[in-house]
C-alpha positions as CSV (number, residue, x, y, z in Angstrom):
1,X,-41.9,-189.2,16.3
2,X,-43.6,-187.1,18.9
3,X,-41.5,-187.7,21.1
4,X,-38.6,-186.6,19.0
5,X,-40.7,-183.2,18.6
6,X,-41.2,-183.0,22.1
7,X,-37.6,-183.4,22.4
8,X,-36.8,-180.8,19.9
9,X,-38.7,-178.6,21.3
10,X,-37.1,-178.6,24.5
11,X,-33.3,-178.1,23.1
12,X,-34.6,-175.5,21.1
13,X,-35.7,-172.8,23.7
14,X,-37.5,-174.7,26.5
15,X,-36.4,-174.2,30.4
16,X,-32.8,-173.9,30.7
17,X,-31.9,-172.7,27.8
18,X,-30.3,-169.9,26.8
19,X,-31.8,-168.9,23.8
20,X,-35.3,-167.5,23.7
21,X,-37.8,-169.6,21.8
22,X,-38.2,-169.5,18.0
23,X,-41.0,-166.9,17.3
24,X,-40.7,-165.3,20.7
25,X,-40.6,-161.9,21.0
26,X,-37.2,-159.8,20.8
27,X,-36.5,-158.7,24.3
28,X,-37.8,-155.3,25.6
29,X,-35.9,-152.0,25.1
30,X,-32.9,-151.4,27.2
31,X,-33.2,-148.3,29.5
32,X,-30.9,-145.2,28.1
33,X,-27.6,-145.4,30.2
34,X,-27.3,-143.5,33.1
35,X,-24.0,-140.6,33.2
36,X,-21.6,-142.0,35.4
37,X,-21.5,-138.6,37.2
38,X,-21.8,-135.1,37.2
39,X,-19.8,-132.4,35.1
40,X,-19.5,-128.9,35.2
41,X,-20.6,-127.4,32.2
42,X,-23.2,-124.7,33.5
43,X,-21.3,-121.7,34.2
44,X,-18.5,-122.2,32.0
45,X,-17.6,-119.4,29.7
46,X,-16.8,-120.0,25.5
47,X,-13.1,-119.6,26.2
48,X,-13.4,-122.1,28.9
49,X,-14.7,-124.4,26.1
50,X,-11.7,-123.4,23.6
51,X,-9.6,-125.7,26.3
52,X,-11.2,-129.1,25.5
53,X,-9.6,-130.1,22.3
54,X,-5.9,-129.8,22.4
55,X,-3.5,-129.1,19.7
56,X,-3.1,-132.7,19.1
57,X,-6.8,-134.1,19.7
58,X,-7.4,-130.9,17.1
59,X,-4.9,-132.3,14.6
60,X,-6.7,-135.6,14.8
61,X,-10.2,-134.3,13.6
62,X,-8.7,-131.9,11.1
63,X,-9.0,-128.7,13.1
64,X,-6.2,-126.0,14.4
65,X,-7.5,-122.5,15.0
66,X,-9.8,-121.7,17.4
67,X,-12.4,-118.7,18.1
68,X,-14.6,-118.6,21.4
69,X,-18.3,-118.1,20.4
70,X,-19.7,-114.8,21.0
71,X,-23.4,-113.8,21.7
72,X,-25.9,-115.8,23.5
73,X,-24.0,-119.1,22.6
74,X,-21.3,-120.4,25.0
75,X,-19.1,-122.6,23.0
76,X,-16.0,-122.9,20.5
77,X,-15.5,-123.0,17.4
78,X,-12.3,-124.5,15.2
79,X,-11.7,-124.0,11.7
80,X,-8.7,-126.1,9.6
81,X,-5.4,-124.4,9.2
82,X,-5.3,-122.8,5.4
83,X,-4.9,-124.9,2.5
84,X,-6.5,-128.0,4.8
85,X,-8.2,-130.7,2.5
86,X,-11.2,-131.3,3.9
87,X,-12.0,-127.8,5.5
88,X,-14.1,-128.4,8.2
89,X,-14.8,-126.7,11.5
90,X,-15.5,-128.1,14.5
91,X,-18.1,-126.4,17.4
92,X,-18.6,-127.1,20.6
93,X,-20.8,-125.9,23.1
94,X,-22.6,-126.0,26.5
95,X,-26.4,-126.3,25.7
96,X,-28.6,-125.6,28.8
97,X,-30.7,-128.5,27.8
98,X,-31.5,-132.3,28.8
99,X,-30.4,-134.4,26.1
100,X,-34.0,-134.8,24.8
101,X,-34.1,-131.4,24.4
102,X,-30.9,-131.1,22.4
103,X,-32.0,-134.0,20.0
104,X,-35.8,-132.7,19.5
105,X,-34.5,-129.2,18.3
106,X,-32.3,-130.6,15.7
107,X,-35.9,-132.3,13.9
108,X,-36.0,-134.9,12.0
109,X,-32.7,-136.9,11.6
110,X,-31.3,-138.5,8.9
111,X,-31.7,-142.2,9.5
112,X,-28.7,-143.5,7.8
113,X,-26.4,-141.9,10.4
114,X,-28.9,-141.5,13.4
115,X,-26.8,-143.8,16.4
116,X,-27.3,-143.7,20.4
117,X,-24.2,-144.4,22.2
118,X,-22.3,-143.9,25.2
119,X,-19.3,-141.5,25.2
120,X,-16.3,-142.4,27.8
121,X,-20.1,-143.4,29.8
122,X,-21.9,-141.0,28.9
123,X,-25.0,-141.2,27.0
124,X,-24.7,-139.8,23.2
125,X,-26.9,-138.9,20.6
126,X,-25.6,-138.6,17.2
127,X,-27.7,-137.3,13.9
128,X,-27.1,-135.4,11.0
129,X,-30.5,-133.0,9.6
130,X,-32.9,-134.6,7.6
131,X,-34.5,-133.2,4.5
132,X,-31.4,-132.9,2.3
133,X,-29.3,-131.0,4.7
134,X,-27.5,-134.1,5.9
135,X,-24.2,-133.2,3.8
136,X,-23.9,-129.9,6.0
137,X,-22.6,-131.9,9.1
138,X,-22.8,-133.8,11.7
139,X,-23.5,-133.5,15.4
140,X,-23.1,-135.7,18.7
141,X,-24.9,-134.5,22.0
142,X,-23.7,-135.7,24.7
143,X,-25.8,-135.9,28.6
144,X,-22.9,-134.5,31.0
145,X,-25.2,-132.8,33.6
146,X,-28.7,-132.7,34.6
147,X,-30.0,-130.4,32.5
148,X,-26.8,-129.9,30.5
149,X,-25.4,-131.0,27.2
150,X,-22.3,-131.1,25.5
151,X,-22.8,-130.5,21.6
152,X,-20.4,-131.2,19.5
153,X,-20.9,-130.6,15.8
154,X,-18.6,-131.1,12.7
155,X,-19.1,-129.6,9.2
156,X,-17.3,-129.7,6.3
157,X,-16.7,-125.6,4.9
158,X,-18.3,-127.2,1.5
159,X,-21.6,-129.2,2.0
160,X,-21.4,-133.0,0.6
161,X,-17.5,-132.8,0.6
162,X,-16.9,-135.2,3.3
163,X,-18.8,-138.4,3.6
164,X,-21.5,-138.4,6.2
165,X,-20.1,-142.0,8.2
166,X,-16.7,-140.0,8.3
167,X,-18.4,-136.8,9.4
168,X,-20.0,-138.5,12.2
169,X,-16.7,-140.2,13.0
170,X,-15.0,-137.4,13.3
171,X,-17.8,-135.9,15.4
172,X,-17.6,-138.5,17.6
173,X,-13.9,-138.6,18.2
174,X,-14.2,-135.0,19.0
175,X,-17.1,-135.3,21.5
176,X,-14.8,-138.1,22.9
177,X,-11.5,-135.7,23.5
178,X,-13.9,-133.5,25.1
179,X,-15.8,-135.2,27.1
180,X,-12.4,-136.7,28.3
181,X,-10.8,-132.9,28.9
182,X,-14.0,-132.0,30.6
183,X,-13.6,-135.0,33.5
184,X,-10.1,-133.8,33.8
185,X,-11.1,-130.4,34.3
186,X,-13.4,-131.6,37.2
């Protein structure tokens, strides 16, 4: 009988194998993916920005008119074409920030959607506001530059009229189409 044990215990996470013994500890933290490269974002104006969704990508997350953000924020914005069902917008802008940064002035997340990810290789952060205020949209920031993030944030025109998975989805497939028109750019 013992040696049946000892046996056991070898098949069942001793050397050589390739499972980690019963009871061990799960594996340390993976260290957040590195950007594959570079992209210019700093110094790019809000209609500069108006150019990474195209008519079709816009189609695709429900979007078709666009307005270049004025003020001190350098982005886009996109709005549905009338009589749309959802109406949602669609922003995105250039945030002079690390990707910490852009995630720690959002507070608190909702944890139901919170998700890390890459985006065409890029590290992502996607979260919706905590407290309640997780039906007003959802947002994917995105590491393109050292000290530069693409924020991409979609919001349905009435709070709580569009699922928050399906929010985030369609956040994400627009931070996708622009981080994609953004490496094209160069």
């Amino acid at each position: 009988m013992v040696g049946l044990l000892g046996t056991g215990c070898a098949l069942n996470g001793g050397e050589g194998s390739d499972q980690p013994p019963s009871g061990s500890m799960s594996p340390a933290p993976q260290p957040a993916p590195q950007r594959p490269r570079e992209l210019a974002l700093a110094g790019k104006q809000s209609a500069e920005l108006c150019t990474l969704l195209s008519p079709e990508q816009q189609a695709a997350v429900g979007v078709g008119r666009s307005s270049p953000l004025t003020g001190q924020d350098v982005g886009c914005g996109w709005l549905s074409l009338p009589g749309a069902n959802p109406d949602v917008g669609v922003q995105v802008q250039a945030l002079p920030m690390d990707l910490a940064q852009a995630v720690e002035r959002s507070g608190d997340p909702f944890p139901e959607t919170a998700a890390t990810y890459t985006v065409q290789g890029f590290p992502a952060e996607q979260g919706q506001n905590g407290a309640g205020l997780e039906g007003m949209g959802c947002r994917v920031d995105v590491d393109v530059a050292d000290g530069q993030t693409l924020e991409v944030f979609y919001t349905p025109t009435i709070a709580g009229s569009v699922p928050n998975q399906d929010m985030c989805a369609k956040a994400k497939q627009a931070a996708e189409f622009a981080v994609t028109n953004l490496q094209a750019q160069g």
